[in-house]
C-alpha positions in Angstrom: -3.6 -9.3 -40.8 -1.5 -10.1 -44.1 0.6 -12.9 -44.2 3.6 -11.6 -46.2 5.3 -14.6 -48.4 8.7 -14.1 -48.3 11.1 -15.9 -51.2 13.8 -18.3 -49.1 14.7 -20.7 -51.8 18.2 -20.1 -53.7 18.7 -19.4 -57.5 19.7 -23.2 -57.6 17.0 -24.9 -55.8 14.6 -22.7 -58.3 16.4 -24.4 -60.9 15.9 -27.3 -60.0 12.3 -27.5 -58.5 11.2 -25.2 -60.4 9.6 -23.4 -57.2 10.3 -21.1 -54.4 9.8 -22.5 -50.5 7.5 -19.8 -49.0 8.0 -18.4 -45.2 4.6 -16.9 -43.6 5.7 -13.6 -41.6 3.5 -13.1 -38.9 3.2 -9.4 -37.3 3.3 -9.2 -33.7 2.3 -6.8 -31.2 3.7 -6.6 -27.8 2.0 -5.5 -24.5 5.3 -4.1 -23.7 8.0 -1.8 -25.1 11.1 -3.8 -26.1 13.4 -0.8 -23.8 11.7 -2.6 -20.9 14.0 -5.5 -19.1 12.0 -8.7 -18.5 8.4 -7.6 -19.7 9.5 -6.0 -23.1 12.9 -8.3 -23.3 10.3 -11.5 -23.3 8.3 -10.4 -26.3 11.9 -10.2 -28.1 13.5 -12.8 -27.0 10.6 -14.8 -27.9 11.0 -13.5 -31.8 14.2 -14.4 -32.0 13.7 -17.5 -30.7 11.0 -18.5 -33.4 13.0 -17.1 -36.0 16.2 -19.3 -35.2 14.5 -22.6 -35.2 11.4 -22.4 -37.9 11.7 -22.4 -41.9 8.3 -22.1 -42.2 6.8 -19.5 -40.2 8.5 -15.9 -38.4 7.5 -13.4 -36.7 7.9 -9.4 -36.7 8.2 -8.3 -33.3 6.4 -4.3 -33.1 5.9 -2.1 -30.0 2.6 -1.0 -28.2 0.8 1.5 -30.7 2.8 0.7 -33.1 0.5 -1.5 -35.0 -2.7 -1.3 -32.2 -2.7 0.1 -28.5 -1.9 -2.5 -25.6 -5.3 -2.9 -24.7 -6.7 -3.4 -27.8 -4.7 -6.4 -28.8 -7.3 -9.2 -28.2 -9.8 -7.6 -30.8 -6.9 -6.8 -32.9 -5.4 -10.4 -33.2 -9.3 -11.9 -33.0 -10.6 -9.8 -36.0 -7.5 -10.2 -38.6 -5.7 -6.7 -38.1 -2.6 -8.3 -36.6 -1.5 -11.7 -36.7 -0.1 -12.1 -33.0 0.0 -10.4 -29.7 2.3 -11.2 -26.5 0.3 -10.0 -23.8 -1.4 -11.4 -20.8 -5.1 -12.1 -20.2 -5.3 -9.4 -17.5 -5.9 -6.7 -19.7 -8.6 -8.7 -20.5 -10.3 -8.3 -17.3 -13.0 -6.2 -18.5 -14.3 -7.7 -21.2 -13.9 -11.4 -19.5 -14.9 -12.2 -15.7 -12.4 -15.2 -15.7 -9.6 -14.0 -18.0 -6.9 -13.1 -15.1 -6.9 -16.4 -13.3 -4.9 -17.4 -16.5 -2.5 -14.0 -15.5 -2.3 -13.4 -11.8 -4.0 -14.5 -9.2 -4.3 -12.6 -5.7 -2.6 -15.2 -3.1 -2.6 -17.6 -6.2 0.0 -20.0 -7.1 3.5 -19.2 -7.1 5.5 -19.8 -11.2 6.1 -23.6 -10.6 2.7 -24.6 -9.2 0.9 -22.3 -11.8 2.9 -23.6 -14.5 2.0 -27.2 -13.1 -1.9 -26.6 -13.4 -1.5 -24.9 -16.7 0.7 -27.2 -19.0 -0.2 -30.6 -16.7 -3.8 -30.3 -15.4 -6.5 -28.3 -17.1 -5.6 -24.9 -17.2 -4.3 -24.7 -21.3 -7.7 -26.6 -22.2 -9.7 -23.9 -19.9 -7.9 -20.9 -21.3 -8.7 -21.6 -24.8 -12.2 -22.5 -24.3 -12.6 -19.3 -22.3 -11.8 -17.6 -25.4 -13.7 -19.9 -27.7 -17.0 -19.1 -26.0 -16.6 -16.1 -26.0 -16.4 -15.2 -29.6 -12.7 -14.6 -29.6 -11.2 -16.3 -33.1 -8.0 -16.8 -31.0 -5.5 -19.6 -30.4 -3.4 -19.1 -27.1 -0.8 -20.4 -25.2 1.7 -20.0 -22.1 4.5 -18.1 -23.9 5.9 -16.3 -20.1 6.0 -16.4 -16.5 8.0 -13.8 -13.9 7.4 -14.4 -9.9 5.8 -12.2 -8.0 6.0 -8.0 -8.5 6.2 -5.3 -5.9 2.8 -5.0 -4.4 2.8 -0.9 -5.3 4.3 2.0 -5.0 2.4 5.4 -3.0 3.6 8.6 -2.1 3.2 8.2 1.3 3.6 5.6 3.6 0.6 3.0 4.1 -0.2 2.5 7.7 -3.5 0.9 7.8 -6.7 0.4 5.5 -7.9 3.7 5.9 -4.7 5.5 4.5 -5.7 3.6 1.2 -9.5 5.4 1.1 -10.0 7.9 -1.0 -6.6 6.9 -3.4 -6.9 6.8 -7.0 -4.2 4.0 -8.3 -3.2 2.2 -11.6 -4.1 -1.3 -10.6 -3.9 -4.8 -12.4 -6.4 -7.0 -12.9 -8.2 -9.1 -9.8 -6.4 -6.8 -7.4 -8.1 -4.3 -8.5 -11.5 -5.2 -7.4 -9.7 -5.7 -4.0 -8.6 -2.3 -3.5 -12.0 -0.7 -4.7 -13.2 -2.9 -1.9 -11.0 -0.8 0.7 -11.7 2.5 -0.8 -9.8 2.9 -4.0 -10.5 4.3 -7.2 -8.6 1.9 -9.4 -7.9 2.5 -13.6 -5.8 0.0 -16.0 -3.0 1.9 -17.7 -0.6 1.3 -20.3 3.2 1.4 -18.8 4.1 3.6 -20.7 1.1 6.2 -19.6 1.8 5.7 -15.7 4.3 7.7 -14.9 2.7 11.0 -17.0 0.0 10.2 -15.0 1.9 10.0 -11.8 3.7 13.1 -13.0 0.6 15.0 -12.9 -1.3 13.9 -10.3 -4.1 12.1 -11.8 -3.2 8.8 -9.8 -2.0 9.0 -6.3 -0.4 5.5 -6.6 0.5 2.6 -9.0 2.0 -1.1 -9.1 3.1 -2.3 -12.6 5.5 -4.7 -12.0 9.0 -5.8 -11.0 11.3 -3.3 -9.3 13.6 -3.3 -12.3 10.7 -3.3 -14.6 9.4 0.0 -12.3 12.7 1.4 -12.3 13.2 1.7 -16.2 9.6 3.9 -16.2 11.0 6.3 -13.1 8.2 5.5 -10.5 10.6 6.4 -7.6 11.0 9.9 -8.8 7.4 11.0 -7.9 6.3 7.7 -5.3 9.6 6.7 -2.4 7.3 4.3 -1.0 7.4 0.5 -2.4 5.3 -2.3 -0.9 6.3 -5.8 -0.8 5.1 -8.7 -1.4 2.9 -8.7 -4.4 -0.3 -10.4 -3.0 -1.9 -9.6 -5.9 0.2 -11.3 -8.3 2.0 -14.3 -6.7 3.0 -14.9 -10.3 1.9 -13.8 -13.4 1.7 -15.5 -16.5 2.2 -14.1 -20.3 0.5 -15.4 -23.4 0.8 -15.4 -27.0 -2.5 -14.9 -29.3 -2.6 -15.8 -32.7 -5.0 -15.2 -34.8 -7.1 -18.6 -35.4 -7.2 -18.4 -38.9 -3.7 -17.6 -39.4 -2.9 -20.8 -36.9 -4.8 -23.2 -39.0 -3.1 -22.2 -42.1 0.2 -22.9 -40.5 1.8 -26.8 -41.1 2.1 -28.8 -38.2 5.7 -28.4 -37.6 5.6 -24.5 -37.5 3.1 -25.2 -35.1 5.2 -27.0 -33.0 8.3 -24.7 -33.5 5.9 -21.6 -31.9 5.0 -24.0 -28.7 8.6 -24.7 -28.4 9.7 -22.0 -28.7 7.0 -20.0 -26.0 8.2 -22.9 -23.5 11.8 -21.9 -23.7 10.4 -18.0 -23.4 9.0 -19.1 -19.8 12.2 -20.2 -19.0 13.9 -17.4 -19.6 11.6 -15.1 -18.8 11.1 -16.5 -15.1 14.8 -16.8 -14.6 15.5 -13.3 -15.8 13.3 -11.7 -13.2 14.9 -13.8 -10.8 18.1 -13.0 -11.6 18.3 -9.3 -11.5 15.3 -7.4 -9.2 17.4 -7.7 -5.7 20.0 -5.5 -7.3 17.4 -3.0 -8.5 15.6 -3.2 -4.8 19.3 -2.1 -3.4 19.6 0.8 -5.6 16.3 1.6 -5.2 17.2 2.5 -1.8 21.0 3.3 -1.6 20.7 6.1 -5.2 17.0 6.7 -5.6 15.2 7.6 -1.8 13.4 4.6 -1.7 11.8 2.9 1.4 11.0 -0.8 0.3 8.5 -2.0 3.2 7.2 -5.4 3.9 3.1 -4.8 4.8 2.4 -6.0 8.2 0.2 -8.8 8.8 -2.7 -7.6 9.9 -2.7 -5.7 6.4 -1.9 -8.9 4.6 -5.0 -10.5 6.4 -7.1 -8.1 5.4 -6.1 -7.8 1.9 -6.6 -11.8 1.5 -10.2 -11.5 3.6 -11.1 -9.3 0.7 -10.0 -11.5 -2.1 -11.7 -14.4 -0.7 -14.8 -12.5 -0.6 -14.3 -10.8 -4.3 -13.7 -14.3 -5.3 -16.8 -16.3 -4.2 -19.1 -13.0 -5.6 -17.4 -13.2 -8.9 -18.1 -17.3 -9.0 -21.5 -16.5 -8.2 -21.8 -13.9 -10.9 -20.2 -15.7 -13.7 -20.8 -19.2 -14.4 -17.5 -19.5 -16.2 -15.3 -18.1 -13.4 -16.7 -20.2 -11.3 -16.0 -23.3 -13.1 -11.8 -22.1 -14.0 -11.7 -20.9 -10.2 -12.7 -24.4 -8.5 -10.8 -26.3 -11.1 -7.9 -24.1 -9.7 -8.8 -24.7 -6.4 -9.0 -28.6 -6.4 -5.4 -28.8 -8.2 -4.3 -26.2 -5.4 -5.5 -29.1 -2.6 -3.8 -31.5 -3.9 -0.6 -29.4 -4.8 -0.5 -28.5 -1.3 0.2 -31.9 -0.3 3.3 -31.9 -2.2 4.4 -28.2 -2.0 3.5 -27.6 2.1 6.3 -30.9 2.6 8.5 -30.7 0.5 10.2 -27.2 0.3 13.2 -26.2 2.8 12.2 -23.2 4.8 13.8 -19.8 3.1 16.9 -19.1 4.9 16.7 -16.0 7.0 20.1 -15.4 6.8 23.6 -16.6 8.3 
């Protein structure tokens, strides 16, 4: 959009230069209210990050609809209409086959090890060349992670695959072609559009995100019913788009500040999550009516049996996908060497 020039230099260094030091403001929309812990927190936090650290370069955080609709970011940013966007590539989902294995991947990798593929192997190079050929005049990178989400909330318990047919549920990217798999009529909403929808019966069911995250948009009033774990979304990772043009025209060391400064967002992103969902799961249960269940394995099974199959079609379908999913998979082998040995069991308790 506009890059506003803002005057920084002092009456005194105007006298003496003779010239003003100039500070591009870059607008920013976020995928996620800023009254939202962890998701909407992120896409502040990261602003005032960037603004503490760089001379040359801020950013103005605004609010979904404020300056375009969630889902409409990617155009937004691509075309010049707003600078920046934190989001993640899963809204993206249908407009690019590939663009959620750079968000969440169904019994993906975990933060660390998805972390490790992007910033050490080739995932940051395959993420901005899936938005280079495709037309997208975009420059990305990591700017969040959070570990896995709940894997959905229903208003009545789940008991087996056919207690999912005939549901209609906000679901998230790759998921989401799992559950229409097993009977589902799946939509992407907006979090701030689930619960009306919820409210008045026009989905049956959603997931969105962390319990705390959930709990801020009232899904336990209408659904008591929260699955765990999040197969879907073993982790899920958050990006920053700005606007190519706009990134060129920035000097190197602005540049630098915005990479910085989205490397410290992952870290405080992932460790916020972390740090404050098992208190929300407890009240969940103790104030709100909540029965957090753990799916049984024989659902579990079938829910990966699905992916695996969704997975090879979509590789067959999409040249692209293909290429970013066996990438994934060959850094996954040789992770697992490492990650299968190394790692204490998870205490079960004293």
């Amino acid at each position: 959009m506009k890059l506003k020039a803002i005057a920084l230099a002092t009456t005194a260094a105007i006298a003496s230069t003779g010239a003003a030091n100039t500070q591009e403001v870059l607008e920013m929309t976020s995928a996620f209210g800023k009254n939202l812990p962890i998701l909407g927190t992120a896409g502040v936090d990261f602003v005032e990050k960037i603004n503490s650290i760089s001379e040359g370069v801020e950013f103005e955080h605004f609010d979904p609809g404020e300056l375009v609709p969630t889902l409409e970011a990617l155009d937004a940013v691509s075309n010049g209409s707003v600078d920046a966007a934190y989001t993640t590539a899963g809204y993206w989902q249908g407009k690019i086959t590939a663009a959620s294995l750079f968000a969440a991947v169904p019994f993906g990798p975990e933060a660390g090890e998805f972390l490790a593929w992007m910033l050490y192997d080739d995932g940051a190079e395959m993420f901005q060349r899936m938005y280079d050929d495709n037309g997208y005049n975009v420059h990305v990178m990591p700017c969040g992670i959070i570990a896995p989400e709940t894997s959905g909330w229903f208003k009545n318990e789940i008991n087996s695959v056919e207690d999912l047919e005939g549901l209609n549920m906000r679901f998230f990217g790759l998921g989401a072609e799992v559950m229409q798999r097993l009977g589902v009529s799946t939509s992407l909403l907006a979090g701030g559009d689930i619960f009306p929808a919820l409210e008045r019966g026009a989905i049956d069911a959603t997931e969105f995100s962390m319990p705390r995250i959930d709990a801020r948009l009232g899904f336990y009033n209408i659904a008591k019913f929260n699955y765990f774990p999040g197969w879907h979304q073993p982790a899920t990772m958050f990006e920053l788009l700005v606007n190519k043009d706009v990134w060129e025209g920035l000097d190197e060391r602005s540049q630098k500040q915005i990479e910085v400064a989205c490397l410290a967002n992952i870290t405080t992103n992932y460790a916020e999550g972390e740090a404050t969902n098992f208190e929300a799961m407890s009240t969940n249960e103790s104030e709100n009516g909540v029965t957090n269940k753990v799916w049984p394995p024989e659902m579990l099974e079938t829910f990966e049996t699905t992916w695996n199959e969704v997975a090879e079609e979509l590789a067959a379908e999409d040249e692209y996908f293909a290429e970013v999913w066996n990438d994934l998979q060959e850094f996954r082998a040789g992770y697992k060497t490492w990650g299968d040995t190394i790692y204490l069991p998870r205490p079960r308790g004293n």
